[in-house]
PDB file of N, CA, C and O in Angstrom:
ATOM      1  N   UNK A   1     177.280  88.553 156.169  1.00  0.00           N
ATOM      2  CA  UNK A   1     177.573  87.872 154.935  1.00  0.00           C
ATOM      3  C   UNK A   1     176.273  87.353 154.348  1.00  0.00           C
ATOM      4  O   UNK A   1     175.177  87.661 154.815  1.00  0.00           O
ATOM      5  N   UNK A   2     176.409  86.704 153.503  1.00  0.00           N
ATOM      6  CA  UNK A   2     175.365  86.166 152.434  1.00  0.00           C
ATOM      7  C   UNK A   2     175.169  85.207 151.224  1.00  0.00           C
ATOM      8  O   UNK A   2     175.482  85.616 150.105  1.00  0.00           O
ATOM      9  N   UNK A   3     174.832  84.362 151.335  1.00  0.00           N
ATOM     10  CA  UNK A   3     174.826  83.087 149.990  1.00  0.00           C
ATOM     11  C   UNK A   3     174.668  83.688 149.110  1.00  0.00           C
ATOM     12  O   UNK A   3     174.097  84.776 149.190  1.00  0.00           O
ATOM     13  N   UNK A   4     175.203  83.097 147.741  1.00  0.00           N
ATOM     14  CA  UNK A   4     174.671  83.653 146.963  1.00  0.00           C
ATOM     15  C   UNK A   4     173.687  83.720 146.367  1.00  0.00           C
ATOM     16  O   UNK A   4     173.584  84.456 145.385  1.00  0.00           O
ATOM     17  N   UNK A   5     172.592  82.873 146.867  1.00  0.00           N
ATOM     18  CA  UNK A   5     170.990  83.251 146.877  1.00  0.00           C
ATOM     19  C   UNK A   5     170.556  84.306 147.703  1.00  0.00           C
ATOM     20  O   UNK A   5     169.336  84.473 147.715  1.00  0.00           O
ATOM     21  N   UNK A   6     171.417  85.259 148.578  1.00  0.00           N
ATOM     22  CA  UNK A   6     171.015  86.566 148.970  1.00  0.00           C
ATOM     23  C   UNK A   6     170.702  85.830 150.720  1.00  0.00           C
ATOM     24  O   UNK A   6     170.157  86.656 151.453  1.00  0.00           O
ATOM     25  N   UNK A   7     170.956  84.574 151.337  1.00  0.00           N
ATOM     26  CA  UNK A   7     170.296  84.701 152.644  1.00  0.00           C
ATOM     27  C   UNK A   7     171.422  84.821 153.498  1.00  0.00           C
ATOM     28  O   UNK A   7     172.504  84.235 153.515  1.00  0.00           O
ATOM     29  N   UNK A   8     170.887  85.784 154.258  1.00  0.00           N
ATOM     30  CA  UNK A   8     172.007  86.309 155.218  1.00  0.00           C
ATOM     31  C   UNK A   8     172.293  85.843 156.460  1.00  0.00           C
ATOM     32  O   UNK A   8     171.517  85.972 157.406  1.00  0.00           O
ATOM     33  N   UNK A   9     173.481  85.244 156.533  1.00  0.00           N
ATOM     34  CA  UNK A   9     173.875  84.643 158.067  1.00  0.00           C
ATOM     35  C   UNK A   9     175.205  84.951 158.455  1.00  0.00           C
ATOM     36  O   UNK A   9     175.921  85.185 157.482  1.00  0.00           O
ATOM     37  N   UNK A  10     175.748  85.025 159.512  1.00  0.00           N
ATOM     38  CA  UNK A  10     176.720  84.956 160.677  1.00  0.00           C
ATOM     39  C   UNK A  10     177.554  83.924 161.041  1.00  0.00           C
ATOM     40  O   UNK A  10     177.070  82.795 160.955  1.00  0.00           O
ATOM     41  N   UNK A  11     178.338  83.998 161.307  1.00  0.00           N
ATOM     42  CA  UNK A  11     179.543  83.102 161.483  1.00  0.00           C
ATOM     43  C   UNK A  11     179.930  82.969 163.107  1.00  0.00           C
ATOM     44  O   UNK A  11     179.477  83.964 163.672  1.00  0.00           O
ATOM     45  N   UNK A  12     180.503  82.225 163.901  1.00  0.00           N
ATOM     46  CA  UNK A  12     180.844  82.391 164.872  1.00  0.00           C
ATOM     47  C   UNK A  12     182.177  80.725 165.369  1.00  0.00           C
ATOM     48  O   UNK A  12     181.742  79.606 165.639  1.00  0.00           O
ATOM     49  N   UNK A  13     183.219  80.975 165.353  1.00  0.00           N
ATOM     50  CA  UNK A  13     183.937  79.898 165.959  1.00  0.00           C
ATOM     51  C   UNK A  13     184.091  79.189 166.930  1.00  0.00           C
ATOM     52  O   UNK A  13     183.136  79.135 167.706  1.00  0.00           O
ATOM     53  N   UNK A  14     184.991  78.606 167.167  1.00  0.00           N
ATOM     54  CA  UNK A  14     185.448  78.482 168.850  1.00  0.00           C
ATOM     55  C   UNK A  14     185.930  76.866 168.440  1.00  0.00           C
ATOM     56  O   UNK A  14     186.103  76.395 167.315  1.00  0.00           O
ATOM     57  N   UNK A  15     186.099  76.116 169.976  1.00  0.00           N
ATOM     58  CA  UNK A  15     186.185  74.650 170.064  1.00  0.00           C
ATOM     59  C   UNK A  15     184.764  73.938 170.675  1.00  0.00           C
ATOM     60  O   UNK A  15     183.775  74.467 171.182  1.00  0.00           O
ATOM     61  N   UNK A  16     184.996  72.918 170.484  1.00  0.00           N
ATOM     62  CA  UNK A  16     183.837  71.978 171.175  1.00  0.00           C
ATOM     63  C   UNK A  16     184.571  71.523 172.114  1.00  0.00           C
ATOM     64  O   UNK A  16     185.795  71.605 172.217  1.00  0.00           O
ATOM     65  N   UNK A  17     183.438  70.785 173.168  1.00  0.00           N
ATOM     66  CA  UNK A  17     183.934  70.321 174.391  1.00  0.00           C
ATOM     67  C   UNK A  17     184.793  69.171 174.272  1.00  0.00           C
ATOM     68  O   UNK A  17     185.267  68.782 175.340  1.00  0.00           O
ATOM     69  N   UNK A  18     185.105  68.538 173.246  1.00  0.00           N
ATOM     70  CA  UNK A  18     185.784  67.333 172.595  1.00  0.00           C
ATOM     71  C   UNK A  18     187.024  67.986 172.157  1.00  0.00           C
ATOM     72  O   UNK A  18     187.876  67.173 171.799  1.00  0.00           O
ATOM     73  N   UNK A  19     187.364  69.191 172.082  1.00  0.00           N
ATOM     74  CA  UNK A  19     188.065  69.794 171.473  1.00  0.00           C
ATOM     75  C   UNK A  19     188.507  70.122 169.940  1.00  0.00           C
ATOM     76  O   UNK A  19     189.526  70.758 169.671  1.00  0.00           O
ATOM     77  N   UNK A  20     187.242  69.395 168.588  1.00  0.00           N
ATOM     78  CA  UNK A  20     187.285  69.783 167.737  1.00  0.00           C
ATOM     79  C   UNK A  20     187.081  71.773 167.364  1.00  0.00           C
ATOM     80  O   UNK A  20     186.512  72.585 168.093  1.00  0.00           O
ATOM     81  N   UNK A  21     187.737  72.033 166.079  1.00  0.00           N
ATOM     82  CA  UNK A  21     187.605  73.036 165.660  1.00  0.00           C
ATOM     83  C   UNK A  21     186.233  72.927 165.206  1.00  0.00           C
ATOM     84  O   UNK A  21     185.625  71.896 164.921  1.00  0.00           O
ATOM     85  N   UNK A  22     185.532  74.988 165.155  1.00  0.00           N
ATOM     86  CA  UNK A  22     184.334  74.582 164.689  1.00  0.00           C
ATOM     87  C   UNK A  22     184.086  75.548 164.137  1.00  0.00           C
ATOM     88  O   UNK A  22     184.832  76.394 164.631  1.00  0.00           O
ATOM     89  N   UNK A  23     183.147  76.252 162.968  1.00  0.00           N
ATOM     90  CA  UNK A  23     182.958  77.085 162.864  1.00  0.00           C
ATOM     91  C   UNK A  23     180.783  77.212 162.671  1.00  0.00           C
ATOM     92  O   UNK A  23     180.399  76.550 161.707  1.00  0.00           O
ATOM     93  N   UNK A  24     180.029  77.678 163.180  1.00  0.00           N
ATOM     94  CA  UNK A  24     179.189  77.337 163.497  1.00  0.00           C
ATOM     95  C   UNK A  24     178.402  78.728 162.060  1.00  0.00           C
ATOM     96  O   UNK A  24     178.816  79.887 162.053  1.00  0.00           O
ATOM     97  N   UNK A  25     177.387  78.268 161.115  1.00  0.00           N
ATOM     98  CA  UNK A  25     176.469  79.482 160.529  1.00  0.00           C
ATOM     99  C   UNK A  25     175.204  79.781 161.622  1.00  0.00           C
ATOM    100  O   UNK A  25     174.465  79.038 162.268  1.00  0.00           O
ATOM    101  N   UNK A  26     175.310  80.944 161.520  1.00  0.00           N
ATOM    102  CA  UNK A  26     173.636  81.630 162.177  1.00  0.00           C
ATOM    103  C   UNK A  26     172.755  82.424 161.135  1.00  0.00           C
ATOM    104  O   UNK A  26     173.105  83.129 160.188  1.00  0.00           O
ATOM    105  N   UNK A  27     171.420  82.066 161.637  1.00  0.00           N
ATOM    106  CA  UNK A  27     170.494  82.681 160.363  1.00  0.00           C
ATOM    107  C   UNK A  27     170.542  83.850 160.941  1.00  0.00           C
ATOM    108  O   UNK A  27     170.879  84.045 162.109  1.00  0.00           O
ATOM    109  N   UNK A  28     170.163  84.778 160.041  1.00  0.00           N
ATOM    110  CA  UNK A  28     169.743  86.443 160.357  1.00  0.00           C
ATOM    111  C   UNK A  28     169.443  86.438 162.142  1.00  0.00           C
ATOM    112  O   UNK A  28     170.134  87.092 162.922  1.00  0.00           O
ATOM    113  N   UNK A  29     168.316  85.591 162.548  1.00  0.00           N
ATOM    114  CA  UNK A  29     167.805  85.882 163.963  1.00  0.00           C
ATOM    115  C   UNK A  29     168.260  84.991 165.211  1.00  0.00           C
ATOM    116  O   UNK A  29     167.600  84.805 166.234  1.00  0.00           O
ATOM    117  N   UNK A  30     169.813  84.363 164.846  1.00  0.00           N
ATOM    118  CA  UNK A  30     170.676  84.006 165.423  1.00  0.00           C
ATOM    119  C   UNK A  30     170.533  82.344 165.789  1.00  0.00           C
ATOM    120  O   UNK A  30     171.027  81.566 166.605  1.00  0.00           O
ATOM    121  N   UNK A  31     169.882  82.307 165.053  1.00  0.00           N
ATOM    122  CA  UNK A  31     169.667  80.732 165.024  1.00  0.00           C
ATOM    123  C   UNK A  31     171.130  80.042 164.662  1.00  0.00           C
ATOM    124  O   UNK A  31     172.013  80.686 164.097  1.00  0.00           O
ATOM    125  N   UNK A  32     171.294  78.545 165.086  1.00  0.00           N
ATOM    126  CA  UNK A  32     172.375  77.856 164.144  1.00  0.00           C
ATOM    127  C   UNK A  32     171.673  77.196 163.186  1.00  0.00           C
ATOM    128  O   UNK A  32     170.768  76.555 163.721  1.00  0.00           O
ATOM    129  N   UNK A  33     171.695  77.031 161.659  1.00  0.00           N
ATOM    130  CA  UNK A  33     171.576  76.894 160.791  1.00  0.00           C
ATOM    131  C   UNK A  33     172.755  75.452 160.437  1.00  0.00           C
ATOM    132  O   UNK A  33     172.245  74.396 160.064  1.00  0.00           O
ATOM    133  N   UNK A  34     173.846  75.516 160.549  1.00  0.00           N
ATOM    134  CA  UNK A  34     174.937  74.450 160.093  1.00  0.00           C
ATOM    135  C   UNK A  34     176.168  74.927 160.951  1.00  0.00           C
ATOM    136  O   UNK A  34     176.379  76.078 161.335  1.00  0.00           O
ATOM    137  N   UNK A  35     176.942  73.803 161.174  1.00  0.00           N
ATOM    138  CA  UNK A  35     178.223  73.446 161.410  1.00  0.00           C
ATOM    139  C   UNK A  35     179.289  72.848 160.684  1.00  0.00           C
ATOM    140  O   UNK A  35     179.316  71.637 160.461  1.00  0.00           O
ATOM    141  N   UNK A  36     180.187  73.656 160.297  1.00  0.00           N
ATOM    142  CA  UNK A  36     181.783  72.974 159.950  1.00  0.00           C
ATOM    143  C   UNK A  36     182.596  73.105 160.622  1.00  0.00           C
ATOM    144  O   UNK A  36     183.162  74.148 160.950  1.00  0.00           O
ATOM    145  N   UNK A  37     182.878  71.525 161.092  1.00  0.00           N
ATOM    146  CA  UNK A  37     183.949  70.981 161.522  1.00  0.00           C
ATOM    147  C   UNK A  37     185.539  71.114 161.119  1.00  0.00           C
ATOM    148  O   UNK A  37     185.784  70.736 159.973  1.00  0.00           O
ATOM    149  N   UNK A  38     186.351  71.464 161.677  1.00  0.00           N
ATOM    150  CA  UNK A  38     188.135  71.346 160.757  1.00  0.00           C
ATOM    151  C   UNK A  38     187.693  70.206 159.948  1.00  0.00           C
ATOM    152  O   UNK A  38     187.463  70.580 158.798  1.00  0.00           O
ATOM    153  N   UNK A  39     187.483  68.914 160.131  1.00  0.00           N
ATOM    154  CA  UNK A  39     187.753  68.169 159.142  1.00  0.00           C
ATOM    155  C   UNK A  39     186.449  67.984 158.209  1.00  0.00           C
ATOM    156  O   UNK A  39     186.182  67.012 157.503  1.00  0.00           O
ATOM    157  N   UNK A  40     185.991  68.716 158.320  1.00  0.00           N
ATOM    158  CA  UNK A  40     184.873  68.934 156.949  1.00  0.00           C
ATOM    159  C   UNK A  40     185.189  70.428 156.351  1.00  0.00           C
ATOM    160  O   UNK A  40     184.229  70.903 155.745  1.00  0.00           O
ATOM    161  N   UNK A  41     185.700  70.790 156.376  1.00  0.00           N
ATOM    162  CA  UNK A  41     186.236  72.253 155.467  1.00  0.00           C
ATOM    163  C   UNK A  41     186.571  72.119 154.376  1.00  0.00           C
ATOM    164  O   UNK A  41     187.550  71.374 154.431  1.00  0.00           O
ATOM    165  N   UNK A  42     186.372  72.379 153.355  1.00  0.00           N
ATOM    166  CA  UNK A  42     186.413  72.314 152.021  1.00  0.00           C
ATOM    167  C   UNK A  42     185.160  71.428 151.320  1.00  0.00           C
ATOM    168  O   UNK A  42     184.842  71.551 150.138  1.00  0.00           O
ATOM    169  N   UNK A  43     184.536  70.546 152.238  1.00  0.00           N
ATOM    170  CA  UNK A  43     183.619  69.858 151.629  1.00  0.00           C
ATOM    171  C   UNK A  43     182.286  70.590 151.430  1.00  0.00           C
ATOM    172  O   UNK A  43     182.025  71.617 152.057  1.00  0.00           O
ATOM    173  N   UNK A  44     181.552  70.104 150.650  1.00  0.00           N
ATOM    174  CA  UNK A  44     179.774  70.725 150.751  1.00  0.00           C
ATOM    175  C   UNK A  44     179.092  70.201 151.792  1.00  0.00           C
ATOM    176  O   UNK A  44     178.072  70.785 152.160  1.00  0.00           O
ATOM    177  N   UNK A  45     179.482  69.119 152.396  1.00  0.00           N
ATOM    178  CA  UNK A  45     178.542  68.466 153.432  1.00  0.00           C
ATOM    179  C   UNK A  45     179.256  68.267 154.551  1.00  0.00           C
ATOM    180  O   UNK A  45     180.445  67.974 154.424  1.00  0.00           O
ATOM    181  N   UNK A  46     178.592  68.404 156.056  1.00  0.00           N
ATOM    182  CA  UNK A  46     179.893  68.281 157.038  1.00  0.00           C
ATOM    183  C   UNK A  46     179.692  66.810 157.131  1.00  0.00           C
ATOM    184  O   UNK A  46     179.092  65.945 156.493  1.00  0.00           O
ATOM    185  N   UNK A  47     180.394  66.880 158.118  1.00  0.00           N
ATOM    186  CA  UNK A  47     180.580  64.828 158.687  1.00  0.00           C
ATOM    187  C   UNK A  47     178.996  64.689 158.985  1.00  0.00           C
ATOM    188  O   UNK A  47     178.821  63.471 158.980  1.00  0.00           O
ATOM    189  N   UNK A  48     177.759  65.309 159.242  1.00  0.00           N
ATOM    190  CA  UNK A  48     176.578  65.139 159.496  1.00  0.00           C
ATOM    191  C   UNK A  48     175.750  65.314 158.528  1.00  0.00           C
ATOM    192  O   UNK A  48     174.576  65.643 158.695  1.00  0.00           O
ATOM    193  N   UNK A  49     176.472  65.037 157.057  1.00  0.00           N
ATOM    194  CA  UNK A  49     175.320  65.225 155.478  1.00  0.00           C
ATOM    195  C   UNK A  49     174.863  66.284 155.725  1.00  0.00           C
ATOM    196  O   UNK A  49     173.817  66.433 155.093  1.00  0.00           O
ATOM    197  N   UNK A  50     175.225  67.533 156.630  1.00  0.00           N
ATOM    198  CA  UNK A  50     174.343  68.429 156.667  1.00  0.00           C
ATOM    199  C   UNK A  50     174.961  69.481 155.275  1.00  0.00           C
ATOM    200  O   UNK A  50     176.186  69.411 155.171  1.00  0.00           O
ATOM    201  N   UNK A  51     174.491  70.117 154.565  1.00  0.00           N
ATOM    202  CA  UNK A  51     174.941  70.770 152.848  1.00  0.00           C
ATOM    203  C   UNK A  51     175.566  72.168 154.358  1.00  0.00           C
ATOM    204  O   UNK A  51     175.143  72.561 155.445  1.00  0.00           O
ATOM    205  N   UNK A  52     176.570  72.386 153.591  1.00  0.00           N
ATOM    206  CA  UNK A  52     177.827  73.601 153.812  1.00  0.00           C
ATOM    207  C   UNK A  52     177.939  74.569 152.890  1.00  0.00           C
ATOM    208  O   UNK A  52     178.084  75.741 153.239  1.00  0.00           O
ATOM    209  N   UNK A  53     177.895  74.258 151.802  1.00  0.00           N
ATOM    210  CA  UNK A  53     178.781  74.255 150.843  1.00  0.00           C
ATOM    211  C   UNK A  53     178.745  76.219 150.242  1.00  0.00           C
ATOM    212  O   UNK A  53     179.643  76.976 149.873  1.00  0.00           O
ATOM    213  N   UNK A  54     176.712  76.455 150.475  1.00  0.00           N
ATOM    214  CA  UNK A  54     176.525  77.773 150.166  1.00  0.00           C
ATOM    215  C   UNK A  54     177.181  78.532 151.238  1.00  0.00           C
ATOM    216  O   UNK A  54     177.438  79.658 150.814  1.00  0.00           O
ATOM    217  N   UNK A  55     177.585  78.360 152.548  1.00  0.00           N
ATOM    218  CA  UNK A  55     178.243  79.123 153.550  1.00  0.00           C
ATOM    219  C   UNK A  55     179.560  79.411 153.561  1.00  0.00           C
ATOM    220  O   UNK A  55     180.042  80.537 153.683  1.00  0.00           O
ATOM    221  N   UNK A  56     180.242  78.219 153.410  1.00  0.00           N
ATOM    222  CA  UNK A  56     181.990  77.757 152.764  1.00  0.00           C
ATOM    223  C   UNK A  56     182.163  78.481 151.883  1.00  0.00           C
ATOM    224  O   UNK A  56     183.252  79.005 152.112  1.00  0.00           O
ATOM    225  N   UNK A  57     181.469  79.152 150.295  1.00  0.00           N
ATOM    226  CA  UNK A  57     181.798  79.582 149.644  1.00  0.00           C
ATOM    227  C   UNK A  57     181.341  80.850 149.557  1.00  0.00           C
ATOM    228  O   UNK A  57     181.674  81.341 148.479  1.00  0.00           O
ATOM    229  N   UNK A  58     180.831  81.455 150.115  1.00  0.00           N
ATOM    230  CA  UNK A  58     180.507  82.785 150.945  1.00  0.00           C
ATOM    231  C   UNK A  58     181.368  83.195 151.592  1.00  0.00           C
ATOM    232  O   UNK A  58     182.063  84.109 151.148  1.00  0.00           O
ATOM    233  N   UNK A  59     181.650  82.541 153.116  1.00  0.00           N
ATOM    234  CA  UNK A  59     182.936  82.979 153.366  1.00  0.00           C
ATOM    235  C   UNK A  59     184.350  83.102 153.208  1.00  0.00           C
ATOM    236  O   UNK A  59     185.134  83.820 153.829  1.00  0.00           O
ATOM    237  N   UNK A  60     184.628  81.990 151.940  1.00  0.00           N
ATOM    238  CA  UNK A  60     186.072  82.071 151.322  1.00  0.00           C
ATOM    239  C   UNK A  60     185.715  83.286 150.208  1.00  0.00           C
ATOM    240  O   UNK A  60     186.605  84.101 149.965  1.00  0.00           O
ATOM    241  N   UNK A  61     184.878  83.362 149.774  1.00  0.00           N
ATOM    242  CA  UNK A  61     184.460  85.215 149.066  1.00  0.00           C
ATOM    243  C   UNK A  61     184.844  86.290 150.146  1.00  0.00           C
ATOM    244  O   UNK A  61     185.430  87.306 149.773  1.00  0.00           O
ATOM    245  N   UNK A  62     184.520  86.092 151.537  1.00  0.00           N
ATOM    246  CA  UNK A  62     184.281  87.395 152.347  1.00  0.00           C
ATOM    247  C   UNK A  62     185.922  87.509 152.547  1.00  0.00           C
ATOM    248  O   UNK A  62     186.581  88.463 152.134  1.00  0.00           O
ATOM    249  N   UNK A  63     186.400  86.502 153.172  1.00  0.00           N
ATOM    250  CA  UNK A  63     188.256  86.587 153.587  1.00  0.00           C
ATOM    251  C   UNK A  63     188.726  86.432 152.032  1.00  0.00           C
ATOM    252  O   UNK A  63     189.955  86.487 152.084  1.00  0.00           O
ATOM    253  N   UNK A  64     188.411  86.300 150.963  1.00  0.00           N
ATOM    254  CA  UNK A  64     189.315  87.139 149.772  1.00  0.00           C
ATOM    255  C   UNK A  64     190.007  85.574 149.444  1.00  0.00           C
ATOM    256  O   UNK A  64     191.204  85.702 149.186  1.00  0.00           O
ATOM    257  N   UNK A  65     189.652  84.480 149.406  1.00  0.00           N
ATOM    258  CA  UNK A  65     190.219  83.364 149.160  1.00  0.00           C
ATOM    259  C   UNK A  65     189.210  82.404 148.074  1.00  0.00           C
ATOM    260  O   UNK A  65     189.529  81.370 147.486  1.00  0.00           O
ATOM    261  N   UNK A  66     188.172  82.985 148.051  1.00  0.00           N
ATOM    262  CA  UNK A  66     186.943  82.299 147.077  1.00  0.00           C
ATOM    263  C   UNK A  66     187.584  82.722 145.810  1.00  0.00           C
ATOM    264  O   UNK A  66     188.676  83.278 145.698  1.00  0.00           O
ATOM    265  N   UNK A  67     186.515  82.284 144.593  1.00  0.00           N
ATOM    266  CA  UNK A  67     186.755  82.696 143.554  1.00  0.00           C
ATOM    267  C   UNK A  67     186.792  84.216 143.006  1.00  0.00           C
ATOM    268  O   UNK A  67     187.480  84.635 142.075  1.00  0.00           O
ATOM    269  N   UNK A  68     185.596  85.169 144.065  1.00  0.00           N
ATOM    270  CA  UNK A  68     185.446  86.398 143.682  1.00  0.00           C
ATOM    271  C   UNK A  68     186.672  87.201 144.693  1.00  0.00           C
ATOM    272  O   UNK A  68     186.769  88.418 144.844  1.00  0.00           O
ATOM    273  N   UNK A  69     187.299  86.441 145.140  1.00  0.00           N
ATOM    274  CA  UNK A  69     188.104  87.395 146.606  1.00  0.00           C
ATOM    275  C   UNK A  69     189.256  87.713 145.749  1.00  0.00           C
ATOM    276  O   UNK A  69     190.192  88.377 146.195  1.00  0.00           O
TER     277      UNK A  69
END
């Protein structure tokens, strides 16, 4: 996938050891880049001010639920 400034990253889920939902971005060379939490989904920033928002709306484009899906 890809922002729409063109930078390309990876997605990967799972739970945390706390048992929150998570969905984790990776840069191109598998770095983590950002985390959204279930209860930061829909927001631009997770619970850690960290900005989401270009990834969130990338991937609601890729699963067909964004504005372009």
């Amino acid at each position: 996938m890809a922002t729409s400034r063109d930078t390309k990253f990876k997605t990967n889920s799972g739970i945390t050891k706390d048992g929150r939902k998570v969905i984790k971005f990776l840069s191109s060379n598998g770095k983590e880049s950002a985390r959204a939490y279930q209860c930061c989904w829909g927001y631009y920033h997770n619970c850690y001010r960290t900005r989401i928002g270009m990834y969130v709306r990338a991937l609601d484009e890729f699963i067909g639920i964004g504005g372009k899906g």
